[in-house]
C-alpha positions in Angstrom: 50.8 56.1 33.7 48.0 53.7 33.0 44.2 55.0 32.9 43.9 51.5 35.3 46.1 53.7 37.7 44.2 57.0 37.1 41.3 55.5 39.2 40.8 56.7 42.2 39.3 53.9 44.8 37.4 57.0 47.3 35.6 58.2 44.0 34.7 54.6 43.2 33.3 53.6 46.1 31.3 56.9 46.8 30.0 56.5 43.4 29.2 52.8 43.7 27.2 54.0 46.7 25.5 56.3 45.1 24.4 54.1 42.5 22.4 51.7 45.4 20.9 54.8 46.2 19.8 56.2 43.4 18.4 52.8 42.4 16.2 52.9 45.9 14.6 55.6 44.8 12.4 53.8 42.3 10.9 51.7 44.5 10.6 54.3 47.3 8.4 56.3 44.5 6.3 53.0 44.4 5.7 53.4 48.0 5.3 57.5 47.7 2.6 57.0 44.5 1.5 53.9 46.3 0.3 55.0 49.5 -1.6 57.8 47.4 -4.1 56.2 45.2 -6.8 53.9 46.4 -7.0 50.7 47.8 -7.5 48.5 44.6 -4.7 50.3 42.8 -1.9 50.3 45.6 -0.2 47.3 43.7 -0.3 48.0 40.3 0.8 51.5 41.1 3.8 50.1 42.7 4.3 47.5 40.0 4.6 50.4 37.7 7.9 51.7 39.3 9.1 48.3 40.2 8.9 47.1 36.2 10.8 50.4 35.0 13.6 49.6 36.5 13.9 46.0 34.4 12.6 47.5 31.0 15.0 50.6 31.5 18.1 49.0 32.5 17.8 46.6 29.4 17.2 49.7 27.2 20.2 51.9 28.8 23.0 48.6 28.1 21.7 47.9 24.6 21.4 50.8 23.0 20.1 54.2 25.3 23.4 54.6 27.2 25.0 54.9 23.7 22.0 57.2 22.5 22.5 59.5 25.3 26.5 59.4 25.7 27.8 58.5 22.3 29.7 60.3 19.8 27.4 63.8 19.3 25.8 63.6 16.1 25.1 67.9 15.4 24.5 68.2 19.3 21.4 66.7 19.3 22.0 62.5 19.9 24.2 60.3 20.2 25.7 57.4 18.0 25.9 54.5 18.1 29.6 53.4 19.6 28.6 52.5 22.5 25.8 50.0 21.4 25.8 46.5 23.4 28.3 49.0 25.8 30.8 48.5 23.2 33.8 50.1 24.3 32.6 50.6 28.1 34.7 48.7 30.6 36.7 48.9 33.3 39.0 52.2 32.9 37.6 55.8 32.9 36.6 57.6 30.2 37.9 61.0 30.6 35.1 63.4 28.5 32.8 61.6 31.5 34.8 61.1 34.7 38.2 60.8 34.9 38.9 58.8 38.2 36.2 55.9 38.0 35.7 53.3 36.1 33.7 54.0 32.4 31.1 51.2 33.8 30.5 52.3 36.9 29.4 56.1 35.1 27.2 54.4 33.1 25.7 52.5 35.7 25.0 55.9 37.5 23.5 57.0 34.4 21.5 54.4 34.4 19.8 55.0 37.7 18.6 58.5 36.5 17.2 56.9 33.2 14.9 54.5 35.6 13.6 56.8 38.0 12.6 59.6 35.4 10.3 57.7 32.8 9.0 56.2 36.7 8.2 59.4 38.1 5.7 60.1 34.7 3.3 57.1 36.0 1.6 59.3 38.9 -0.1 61.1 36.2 -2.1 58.0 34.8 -2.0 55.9 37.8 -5.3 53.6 38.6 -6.7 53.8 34.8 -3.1 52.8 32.9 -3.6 49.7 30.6 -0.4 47.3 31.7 1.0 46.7 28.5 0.3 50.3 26.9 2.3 51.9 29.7 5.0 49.1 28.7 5.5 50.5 25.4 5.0 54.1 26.1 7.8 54.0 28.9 10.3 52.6 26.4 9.2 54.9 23.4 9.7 57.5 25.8 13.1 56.9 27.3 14.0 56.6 23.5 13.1 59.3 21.4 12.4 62.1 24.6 14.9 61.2 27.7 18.0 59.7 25.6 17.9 63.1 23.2 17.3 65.5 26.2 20.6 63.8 28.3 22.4 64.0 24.9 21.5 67.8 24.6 22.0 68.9 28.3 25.3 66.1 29.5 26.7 64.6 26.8 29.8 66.1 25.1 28.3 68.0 22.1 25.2 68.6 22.9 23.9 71.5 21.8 22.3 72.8 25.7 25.6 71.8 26.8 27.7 73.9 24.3 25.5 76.8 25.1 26.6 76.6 29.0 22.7 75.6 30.7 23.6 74.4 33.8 22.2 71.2 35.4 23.8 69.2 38.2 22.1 66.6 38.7 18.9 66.6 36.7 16.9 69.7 36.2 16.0 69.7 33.3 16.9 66.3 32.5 14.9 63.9 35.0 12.5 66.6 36.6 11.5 69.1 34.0 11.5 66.5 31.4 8.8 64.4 33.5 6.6 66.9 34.7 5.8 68.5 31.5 5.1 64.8 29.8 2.8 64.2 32.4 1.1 66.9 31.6 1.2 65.5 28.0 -0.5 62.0 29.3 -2.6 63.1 31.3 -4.8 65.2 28.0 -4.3 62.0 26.1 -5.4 59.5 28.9 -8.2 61.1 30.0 -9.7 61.6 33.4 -10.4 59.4 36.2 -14.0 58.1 36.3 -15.6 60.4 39.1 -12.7 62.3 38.5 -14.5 66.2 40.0 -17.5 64.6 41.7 -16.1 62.2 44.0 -13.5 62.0 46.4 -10.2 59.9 45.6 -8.9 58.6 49.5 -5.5 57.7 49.9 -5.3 53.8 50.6 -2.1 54.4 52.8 -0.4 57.7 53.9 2.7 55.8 56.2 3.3 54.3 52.8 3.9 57.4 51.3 5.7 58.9 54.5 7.9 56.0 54.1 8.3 56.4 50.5 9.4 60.1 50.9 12.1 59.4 53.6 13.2 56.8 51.3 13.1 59.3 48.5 15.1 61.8 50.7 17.8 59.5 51.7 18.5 58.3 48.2 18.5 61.6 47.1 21.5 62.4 49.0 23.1 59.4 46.3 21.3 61.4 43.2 22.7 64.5 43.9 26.0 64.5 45.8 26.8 61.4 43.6 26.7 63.3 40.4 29.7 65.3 42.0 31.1 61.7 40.2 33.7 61.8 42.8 34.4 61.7 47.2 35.0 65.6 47.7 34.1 68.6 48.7 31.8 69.8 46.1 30.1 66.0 47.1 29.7 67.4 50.4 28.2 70.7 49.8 25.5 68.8 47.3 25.1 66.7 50.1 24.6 69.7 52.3 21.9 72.1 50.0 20.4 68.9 49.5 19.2 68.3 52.5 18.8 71.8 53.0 16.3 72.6 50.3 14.5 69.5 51.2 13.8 70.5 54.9 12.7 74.0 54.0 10.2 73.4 51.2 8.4 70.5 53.4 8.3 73.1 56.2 6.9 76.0 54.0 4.7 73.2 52.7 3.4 72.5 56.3 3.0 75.8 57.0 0.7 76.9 54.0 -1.3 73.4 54.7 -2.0 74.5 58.3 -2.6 77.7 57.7 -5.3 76.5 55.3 -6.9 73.8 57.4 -4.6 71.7 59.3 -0.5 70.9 59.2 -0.6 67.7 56.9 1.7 64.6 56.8 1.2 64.0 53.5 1.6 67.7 52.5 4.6 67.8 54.4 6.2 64.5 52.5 5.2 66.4 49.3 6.6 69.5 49.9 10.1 67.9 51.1 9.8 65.8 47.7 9.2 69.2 45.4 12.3 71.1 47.6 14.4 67.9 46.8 13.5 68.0 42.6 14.2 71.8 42.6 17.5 72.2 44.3 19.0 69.0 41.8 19.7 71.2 39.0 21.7 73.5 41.1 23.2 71.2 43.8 26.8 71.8 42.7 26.4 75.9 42.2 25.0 76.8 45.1 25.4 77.6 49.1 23.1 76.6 51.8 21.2 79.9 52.5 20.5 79.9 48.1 19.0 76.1 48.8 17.0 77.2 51.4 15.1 79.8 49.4 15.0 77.6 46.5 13.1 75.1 48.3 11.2 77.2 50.1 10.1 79.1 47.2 9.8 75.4 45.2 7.3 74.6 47.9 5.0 77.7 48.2 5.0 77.5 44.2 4.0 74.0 43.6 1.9 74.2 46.8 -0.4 76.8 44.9 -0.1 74.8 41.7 -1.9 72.1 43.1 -4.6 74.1 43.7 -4.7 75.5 40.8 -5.0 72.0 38.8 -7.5 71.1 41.0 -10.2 73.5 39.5 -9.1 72.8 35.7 -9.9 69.4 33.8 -6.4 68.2 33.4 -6.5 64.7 35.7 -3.0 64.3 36.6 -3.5 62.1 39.4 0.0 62.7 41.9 0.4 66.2 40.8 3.9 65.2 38.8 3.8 68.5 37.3 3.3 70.4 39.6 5.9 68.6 42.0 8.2 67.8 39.3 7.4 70.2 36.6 7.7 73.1 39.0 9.8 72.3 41.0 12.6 71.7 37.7 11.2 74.8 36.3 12.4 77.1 39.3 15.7 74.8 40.3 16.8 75.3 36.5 16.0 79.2 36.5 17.1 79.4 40.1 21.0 78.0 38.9 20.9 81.3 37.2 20.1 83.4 39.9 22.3 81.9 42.6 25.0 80.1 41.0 28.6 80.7 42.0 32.2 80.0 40.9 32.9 80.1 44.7 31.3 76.5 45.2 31.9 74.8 41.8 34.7 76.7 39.4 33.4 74.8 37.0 30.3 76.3 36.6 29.5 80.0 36.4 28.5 83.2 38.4 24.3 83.8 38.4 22.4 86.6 38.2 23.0 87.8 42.2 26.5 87.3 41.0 26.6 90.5 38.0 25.9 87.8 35.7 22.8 88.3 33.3 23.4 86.1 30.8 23.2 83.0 32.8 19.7 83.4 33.4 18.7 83.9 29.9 20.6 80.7 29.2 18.9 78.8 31.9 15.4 80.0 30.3 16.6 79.2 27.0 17.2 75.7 27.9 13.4 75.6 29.9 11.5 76.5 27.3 13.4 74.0 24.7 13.6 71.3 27.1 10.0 72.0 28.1 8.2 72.3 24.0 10.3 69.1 23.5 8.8 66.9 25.9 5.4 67.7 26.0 5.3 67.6 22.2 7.3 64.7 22.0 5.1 63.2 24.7 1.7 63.9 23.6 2.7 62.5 20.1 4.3 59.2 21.6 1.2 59.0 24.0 -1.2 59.5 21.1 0.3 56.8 18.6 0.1 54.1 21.7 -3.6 54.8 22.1 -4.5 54.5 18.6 -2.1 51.3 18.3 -2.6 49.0 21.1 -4.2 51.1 24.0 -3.1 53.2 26.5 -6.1 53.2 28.8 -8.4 50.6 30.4 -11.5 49.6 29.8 -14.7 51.4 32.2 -15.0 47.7 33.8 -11.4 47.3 34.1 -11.2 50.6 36.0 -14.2 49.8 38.1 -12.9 46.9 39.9 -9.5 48.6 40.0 -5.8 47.7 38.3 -4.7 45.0 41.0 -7.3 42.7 40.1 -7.8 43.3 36.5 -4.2 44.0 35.4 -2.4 41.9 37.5 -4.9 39.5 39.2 -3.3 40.0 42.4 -4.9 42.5 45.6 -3.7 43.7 49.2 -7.7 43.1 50.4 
């Protein structure tokens, strides 16, 4: 039998679909950072998403798709065989997917390459200098993303070999982000006025609508990575949407209980239950997702909080949302994973399984030392080279005008 005849069309097409909807996402983070800062930086924040997705996806075909999913070179990278997607066409690869074609994995791949490097850009939002964010992004995705996918997805790598667990993006897209942002925001510096005055959302709709958008492309980022149209699909679909609605109500709750039930607290927390049930959407049932986002939410709920009285500026809370929020979903896989919803995987900790969790915390802490090291030094040799923050008077009159010449006023 050919591997043309191996493809199966249901896969295909869910995973075509997925790929729209993971590509959504981007731009619906434009709209979710957007609505957030203030009025003179609503463009340039959403330009920041909106360009990632072009300097990325030029990146991932020329040489990052091959980085990330080539030959394993000692478990830590890949070659170079799949430069110029050499050797990536129209029939599956089996070590990847099996019953779609080798393109359209890489195209899904590409998707979760886009929206990580974009989901680092609400830490340094309204003080980012255009063209030092440019190179950053694609130092970034080279020597931090591509190496991490290597380690945690491709065959070889060395997280992989070990057994860490991660569905759709744990450690990957989520952890990976939130502790470089961490990262950027020390080397970028704060905000001027940044502890003495009050930074007003320019738009909170925008952001509502941003974290629907979020929520229904998620349904593409997680189920999708199930890379085919079946049941464990479905269940991924299922604690999805699960872990999503109970962080954002947790989320509403604590807000209320502190002062008022907030929209905007309520778009976050469904955002931070959404990045902490990825890594385990394909181990776990319903009832586990729905005190993994719950958890997720009180969590990063109080994180917030806590950043707010230190001197780190990192302007949309991406660690806490994002860094938390992997940080539990990758530790939780090893509490509540079960061979009862993917075979594939393994039993957690609630399962007689210890050793799961120690792997899982392994695979944090490396994952977690690697990007922010990796990230602070990337960060630091942009400043020093070309810039990586604006001037004062650039700042003043905000990044619409002075970056981009262009304002919603």
């Amino acid at each position: 039998m050919s591997t043309v005849n191996l493809i199966n069309s249901g896969d295909t097409a869910w995973v075509l679909i997925s790929i729209a909807l993971v590509m959504l996402m981007t731009p619906a983070l434009g709209l979710f950072y957007g609505g957030m800062v203030g009025k003179k930086n609503v463009l340039s924040t959403i330009m920041l998403s909106f360009v990632t997705i072009a300097l990325i996806s030029l990146q991932w075909v020329i040489y990052g798709y091959s980085l990330a999913f080539g030959k394993d070179v000692d478990g830590i990278i890949g070659s170079l065989n799949f430069l110029g997607l050499q050797g990536v066409g129209q029939t599956p690869n089996p070590d990847y997917a099996g019953t779609i074609p080798h393109i359209a994995f890489m195209l899904f791949q590409m998707m979760f390459a886009v929206i990580t490097p974009a989901l680092i850009t609400g830490c340094y939002v309204e003080r980012v200098r255009f063209g030092g964010f440019l190179i950053f992004t694609l130092l970034w995705a080279t020597f931090v993303y591509d190496p991490i996918c290597h380690w945690v997805w491709g065959v070889g790598g060395w997280l992989r070999n070990l057994g860490a667990l991660d569905f759709a993006g744990g450690l990957v897209v989520h952890l990976s982000s939130g502790l470089s942002a961490i990262a950027v925001a020390i080397v970028i510096g704060k905000r001027k006025g940044y502890g003495k005055v009050s930074f007003e959302p320019a738009n909170i709709p925008m952001t509502i609508i941003g974290a629907f958008l979020l929520w229904f492309g998620w349904f593409g980022f997680n189920a999708g990575s199930a890379l085919g149209s079946n049941g464990l699909a479905a269940n991924a679909f299922l604690v999805t949407n699960t872990a999503g609605a109970a962080a954002g109500f947790i989320w509403l709750l604590l807000s209320w209980n502190h002062k008022r039930p907030s929209a905007l607290g309520f778009a976050t927390g469904v955002v931070v239950g959404l990045a902490a049930v990825t890594p385990a959407s394909g181990y776990v049932n319903a009832i586990s997702a729905i005190v993994i986002g719950g958890l997720a939410a009180f969590l990063s709920y109080f994180a917030i909080r806590w950043r707010m009285k230190t001197r780190i500026d990192d302007s949309l809370d991406v660690f806490a949302c994002h860094g938390i929020g992997g940080i539990w979903g990758v530790l939780a896989v090893g509490i509540f994973t079960t061979k009862a919803i993917n075979p594939a995987g393994a039993d957690g900790l609630i399962y007689g399984n210890w050793n799961q969790l120690l792997i899982q915390f392994y695979a944090v802490l490396s994952v977690g030392v690697y990007s922010f090291v990796g990230t602070y030094i990337i960060a630091k040799l942009v400043d020093l080279i070309v810039g990586f923050r604006v001037q004062d008077k650039e700042e003043v009159v905000g990044l619409d005008i002075s970056q981009h010449g262009e304002t919603i006023i």
